[in-house]
N, C-alpha and C positions, 0 to 999 in steps of 0.2 A: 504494500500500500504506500501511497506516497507520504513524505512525510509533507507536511501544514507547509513550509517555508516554502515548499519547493510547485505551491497549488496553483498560489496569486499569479507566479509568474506566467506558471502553463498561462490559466485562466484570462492572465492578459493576453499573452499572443495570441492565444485563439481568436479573443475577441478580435484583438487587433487586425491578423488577418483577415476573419469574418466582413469588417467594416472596413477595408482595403477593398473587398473583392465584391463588396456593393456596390461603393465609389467608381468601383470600373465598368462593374452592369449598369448604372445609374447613368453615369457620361457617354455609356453605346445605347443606350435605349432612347435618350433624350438629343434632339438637335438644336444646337447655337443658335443664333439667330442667326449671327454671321452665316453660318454655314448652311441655312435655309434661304438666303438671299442667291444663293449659285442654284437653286432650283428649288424651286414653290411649287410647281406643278406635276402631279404624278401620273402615272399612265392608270386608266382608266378600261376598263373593261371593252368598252365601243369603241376606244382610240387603237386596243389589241387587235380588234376582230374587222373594224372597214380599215385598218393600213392591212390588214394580211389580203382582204381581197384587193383592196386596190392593186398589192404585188403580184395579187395572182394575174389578175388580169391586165396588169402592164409592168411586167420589170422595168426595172432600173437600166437605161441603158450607159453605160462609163464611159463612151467609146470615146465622147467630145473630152472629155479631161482627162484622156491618156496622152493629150500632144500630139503632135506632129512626128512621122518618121523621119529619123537622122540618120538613117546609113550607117550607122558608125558600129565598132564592135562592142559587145558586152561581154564581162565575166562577172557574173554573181557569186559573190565569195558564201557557200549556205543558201546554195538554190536549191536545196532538197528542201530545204524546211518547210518553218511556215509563212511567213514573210517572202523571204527570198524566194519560195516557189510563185506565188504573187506575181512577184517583179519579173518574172521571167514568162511567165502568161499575159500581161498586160505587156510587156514588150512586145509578143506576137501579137498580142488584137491590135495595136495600131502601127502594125507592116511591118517589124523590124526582120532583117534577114535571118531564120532563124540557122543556118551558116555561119553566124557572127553572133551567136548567144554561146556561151559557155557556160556551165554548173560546175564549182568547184566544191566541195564537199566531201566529207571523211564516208557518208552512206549515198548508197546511188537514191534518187527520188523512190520514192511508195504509192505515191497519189497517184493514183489513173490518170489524174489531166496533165500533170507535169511528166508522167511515163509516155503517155502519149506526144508528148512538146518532142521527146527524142526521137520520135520515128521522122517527125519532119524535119531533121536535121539538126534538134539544138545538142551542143556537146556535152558529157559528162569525163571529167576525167577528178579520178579519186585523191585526194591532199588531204593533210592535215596540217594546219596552221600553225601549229606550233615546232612543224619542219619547216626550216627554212631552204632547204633542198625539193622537199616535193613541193612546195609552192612556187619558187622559182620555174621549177621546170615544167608545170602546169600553165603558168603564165607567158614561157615561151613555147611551148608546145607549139607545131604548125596549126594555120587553121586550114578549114577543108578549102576554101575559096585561096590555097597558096597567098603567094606574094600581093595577088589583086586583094586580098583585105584588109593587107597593113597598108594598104593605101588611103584608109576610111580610121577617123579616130578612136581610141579605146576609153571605155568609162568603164569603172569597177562599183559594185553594189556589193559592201561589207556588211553583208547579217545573220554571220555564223558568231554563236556567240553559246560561252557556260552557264546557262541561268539558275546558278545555283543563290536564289535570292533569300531562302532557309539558314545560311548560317552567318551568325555575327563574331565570331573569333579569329585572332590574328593569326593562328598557330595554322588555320585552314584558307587563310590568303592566299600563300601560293599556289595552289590547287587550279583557281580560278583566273589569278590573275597571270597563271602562263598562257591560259588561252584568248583571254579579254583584253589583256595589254602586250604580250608578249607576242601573242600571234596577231594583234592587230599592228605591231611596227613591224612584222614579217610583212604581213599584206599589203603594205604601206611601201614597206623599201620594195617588193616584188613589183607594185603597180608604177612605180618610178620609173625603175628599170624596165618595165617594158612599154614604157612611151606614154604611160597613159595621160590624161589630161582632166579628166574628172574622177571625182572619188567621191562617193557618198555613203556616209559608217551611219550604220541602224546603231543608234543607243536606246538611252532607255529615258523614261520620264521617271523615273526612278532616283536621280541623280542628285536633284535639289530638295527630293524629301529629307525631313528633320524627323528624328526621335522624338518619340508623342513621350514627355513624362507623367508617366501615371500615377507617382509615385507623390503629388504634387496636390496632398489634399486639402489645404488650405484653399487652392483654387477653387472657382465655381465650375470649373472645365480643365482637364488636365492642359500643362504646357504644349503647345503645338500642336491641338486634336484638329484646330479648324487651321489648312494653309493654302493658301493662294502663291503659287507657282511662276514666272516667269522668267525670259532668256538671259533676262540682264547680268545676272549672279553668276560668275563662272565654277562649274560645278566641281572643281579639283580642287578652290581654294578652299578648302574646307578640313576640318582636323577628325581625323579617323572615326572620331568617338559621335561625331553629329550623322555620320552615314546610318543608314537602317542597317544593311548589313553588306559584308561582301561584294556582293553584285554592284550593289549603286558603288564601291571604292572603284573597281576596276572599270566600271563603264564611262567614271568620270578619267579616270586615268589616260584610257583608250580615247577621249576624246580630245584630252591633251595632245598625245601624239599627233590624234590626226590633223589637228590644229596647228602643230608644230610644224606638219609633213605641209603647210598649206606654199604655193608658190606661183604669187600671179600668171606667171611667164612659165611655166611649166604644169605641176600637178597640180590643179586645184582643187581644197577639200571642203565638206561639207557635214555636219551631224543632224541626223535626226532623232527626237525622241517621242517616239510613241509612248502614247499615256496609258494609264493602268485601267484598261488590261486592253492586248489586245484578240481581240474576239473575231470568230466567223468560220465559213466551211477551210477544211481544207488539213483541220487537225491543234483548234485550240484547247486548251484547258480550260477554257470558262462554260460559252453556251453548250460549244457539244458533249464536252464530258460531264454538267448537270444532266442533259439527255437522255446520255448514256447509263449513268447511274440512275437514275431516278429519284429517290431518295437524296437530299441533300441538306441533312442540319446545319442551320447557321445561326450566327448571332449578329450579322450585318445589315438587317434588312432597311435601317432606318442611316445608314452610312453613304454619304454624299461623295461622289468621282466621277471624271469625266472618265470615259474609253474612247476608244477607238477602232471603226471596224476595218479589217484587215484590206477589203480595197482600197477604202480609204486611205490606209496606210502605207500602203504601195504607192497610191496616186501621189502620194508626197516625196516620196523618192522621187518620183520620174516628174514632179515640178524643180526639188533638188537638184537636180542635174540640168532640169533647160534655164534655172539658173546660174551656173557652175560657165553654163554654153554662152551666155549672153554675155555681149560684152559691157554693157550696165550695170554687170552684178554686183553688188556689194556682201554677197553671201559668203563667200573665200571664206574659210577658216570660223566660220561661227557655227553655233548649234542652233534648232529650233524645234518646238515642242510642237506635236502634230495629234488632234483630238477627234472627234465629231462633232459635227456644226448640228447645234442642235437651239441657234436662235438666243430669245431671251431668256431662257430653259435652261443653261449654261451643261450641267450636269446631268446627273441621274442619280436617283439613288438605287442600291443593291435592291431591293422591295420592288423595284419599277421592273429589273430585269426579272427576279424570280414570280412574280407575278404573271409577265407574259408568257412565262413556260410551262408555268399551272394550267394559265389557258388555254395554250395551245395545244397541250396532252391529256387535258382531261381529266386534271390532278395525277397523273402519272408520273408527274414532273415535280416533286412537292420539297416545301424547305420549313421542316421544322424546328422550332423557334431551340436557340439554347441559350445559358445561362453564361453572360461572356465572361463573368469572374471565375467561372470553371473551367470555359476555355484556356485563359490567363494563363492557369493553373497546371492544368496537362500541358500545354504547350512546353511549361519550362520541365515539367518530367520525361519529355519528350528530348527537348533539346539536351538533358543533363545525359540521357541513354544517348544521343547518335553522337558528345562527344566522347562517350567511353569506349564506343564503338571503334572512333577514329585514332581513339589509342589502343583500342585492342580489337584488330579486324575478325579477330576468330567469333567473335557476337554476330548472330545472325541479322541481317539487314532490315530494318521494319519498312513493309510495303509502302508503297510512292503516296498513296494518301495522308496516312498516318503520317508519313516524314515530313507532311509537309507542312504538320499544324508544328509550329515553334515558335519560338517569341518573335523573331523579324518578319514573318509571316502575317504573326498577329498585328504586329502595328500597322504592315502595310495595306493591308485590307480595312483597318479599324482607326483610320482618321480620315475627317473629310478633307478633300483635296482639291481642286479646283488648279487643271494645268491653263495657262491662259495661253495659248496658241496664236496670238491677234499677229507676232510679228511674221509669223510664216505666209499670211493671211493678207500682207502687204505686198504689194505690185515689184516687182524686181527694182525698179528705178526709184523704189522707196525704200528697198534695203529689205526687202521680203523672198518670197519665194513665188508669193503668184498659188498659193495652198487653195484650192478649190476643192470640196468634197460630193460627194452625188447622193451619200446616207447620211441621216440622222440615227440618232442610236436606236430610236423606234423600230425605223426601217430595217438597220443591220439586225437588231438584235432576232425580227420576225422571220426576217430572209433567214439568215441563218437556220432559224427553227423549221422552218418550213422544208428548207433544205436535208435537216437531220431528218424528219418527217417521210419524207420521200422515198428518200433508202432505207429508211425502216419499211415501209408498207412494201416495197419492192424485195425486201430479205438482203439489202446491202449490209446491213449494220448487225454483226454477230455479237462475239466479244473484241473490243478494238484493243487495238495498244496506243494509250495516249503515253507518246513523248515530251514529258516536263521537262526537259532541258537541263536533265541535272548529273548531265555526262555517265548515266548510268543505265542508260538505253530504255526503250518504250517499258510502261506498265502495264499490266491488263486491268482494265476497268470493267467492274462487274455492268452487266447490262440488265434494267430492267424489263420486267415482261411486257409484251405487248398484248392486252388485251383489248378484247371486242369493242369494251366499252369508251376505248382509247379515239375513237371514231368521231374524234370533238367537231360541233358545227362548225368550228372554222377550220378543221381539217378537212371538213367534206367538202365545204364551200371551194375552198381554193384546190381540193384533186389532190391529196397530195397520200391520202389513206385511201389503200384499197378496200372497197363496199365489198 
């Protein structure tokens, strides 16, 4: 039995914790005002069901804000992915030689549409970024068109990248950052050397988030729950301990370089950063693998962030670069933050996107509620096992889900966020990029759905392997079932469930 002196103290911390881990459910269940001001409006049952028909019955066509063809060569550094395979299918929809596209990448493509891009000629040949040999000789490789293609300029698309945005310890920096800055000055000196003249690096919006202190209860809101985001800030100056984790060190790092590598009169370079998260067919971790799984507890529902959908986000590369081409630009060597234009609306909140999956599946698709100081909680018993792990690898590996609730995880989903994109947004000859987007995150997030929809009723979608990007190859993500009753009016409406 315990003895008396030693009660109080228990009896404190408990409480203590207790009222720690309120203060943390209390500040995610409730929104700032501040952070109500990036979006007052939520999606609404009938704003779900006439945008889904409207998509049925007129997609979205991109074609007008993929540019003009340029003749010139492309190497997409992580054209198999998700992104990069994007970039290398909007390259084809508006004419590029598909002769003069290249996929560099450690895996060959998976996607049917980007498997299919190689029979019409676009090239794969296999590197790893963090050789400075097979990238070299990937980048001089011949092209199929001989000598007549180095007659047409080269632009390199960097969006191979470690997204290991899960761990905050220094001891696990190098891990990520030989791929994210080590093989981004590989990419860098290789696209020199082989002539090129555009360079455009996918980073991440990730870069300028601050550590939300939770720990901060005196406050009426923890420090830095609500932030507003912009290009101004250069994301490297910043001291180890303000990054969320890992990931945003090395993506800032990588854009130093590329920044470094910038040279009016020669290579010039370019960052983008895609905001949190980005979403759409082709193999994300947000829309399609809530789909996939069915099932998805969360404690986010009332959590304010802009996204961005994956055309979208490609479409901004490929204005990145007809800026890079212009001789107006004033883009050389900057970053710019790339979202969905979604109006006076600025945002979304997580509630807006789980909601229209509920709908569109017929509660198939469901996200119940959890208690986020328990989250809090396991995350750090979570992160405390995968770094005993990384000291002792003979411990079995906890599955891609589970690994991925940890404390850097938690914050990054559980502050509201607001990236303000306005300067990419700006005309080239205003020191922009000319960023036009063709979805709203309504749009993307229903496309998308409709899309996962489709190949289900067709028997596309078994058990998939979602790739989280955490250099330890695909997961299996359990699939929920598909029942009769899955046959939601606005799946019938728009065709996309077989009767």
């Amino acid at each position: 039995m315990l003895q008396l002196p030693y009660v109080y103290p228990l009896i404190a911390v408990v409480l203590g914790g207790a009222i720690f881990l309120h203060h943390v459910h209390r500040a995610v269940q409730n929104v700032p005002a501040e952070a109500a001001a990036m979006s007052n409006t939520r999606f609404t049952d009938d704003d779900i069901l006439s945008t889904a028909q409207t998509l049925k019955d007129k997609p979205i066509d991109v074609q007008s804000y993929l540019g003009s063809r340029t003749g010139r060569r492309y190497i997409v550094v992580g054209g198999s992915g998700f992104v990069g395979g994007w970039i290398v299918l909007h390259l084809l929809a508006r004419g590029e030689n598909p002769r003069r596209i290249r996929i560099l990448d450690l895996r060959a493509p998976s996607r049917p549409d980007v498997v299919a891009a190689l029979t019409k000629g676009v090239e794969f040949i296999q590197a790893n970024i963090t050789d400075a040999a097979s990238v070299h000789a990937a980048f001089n490789a011949s092209w199929p068109d001989g000598n007549e293609a180095l007659e047409h300029g080269l632009t390199v698309f960097h969006s191979a990248s470690l997204i290991r945005y899960i761990e905050r310890v220094k001891f696990l920096l190098p891990k990520v950052a030989n791929v994210n800055v080590q093989g981004t000055q590989i990419v860098v000196d290789a696209a020199r050397r082989a002539g090129a003249t555009a360079f455009v690096y996918t980073s991440s919006g990730s870069v300028n988030i601050k550590m939300v202190r939770w720990f901060s209860l005196w406050r009426s809101w923890p420090e830095n729950f609500v932030q507003v985001l912009n290009d101004s800030t250069p994301a490297a100056d910043r001291h180890y301990s303000d990054f969320f984790s890992n990931y945003a060190v090395t993506k800032a790092e990588a854009e130093r370089v590329v920044a470094k590598a910038n040279n009016p009169n020669g290579l010039r370079t370019v960052s983008v950063r895609p905001s949190n998260a980005v979403y759409g067919s082709g193999g994300d971790t947000l829309v399609d693998a809530y789909m996939h799984r069915g099932m998805n507890p969360s404690w986010t529902s009332k959590i304010i962030q802009n996204v961005v959908y994956v055309e979208n986000c490609s479409i901004g590369h490929l204005c990145a670069e007809a800026a890079l081409l212009s001789p107006n630009s004033r883009a050389d060597g900057r970053a710019y933050y790339l979202t969905d234009q979604n109006g006076p609306n600025r945002s979304i909140a997580y509630g807006d996107l789980y909601r229209s999956l509920n709908v569109l599946t017929a509660g198939r698709c469901s996200f119940p509620p959890l208690h986020a100081g328990l989250v809090f909680t396991m995350a750090h018993f979570i992160e405390a096992y995968h770094l005993l792990r990384a000291r002792l690898p003979v411990l079995p590996q906890l599955p891609g889900d589970i690994l991925l609730l940890q404390p850097a995880t938690f914050m990054l989903v559980t502050a509201h966020v607001w990236f303000d994109d306005s300067a990419a947004r700006q005309s080239v000859h205003e020191g922009g990029i000319g960023y036009r987007t063709p979805y709203t995150s309504l749009q993307g997030i229903i496309w998308t759905a409709l899309q996962h929809e489709k190949e289900r009723s067709l028997g596309g979608v078994t058990r998939p392997s979602i790739n989280y990007g955490l250099g330890d190859g695909p997961t299996n993500v359990a699939v929920a079932p598909l029942r009769a009753d899955s046959t939601t009016k606005i799946a019938a409406a728009a065709g996309v469930v077989a009767r």
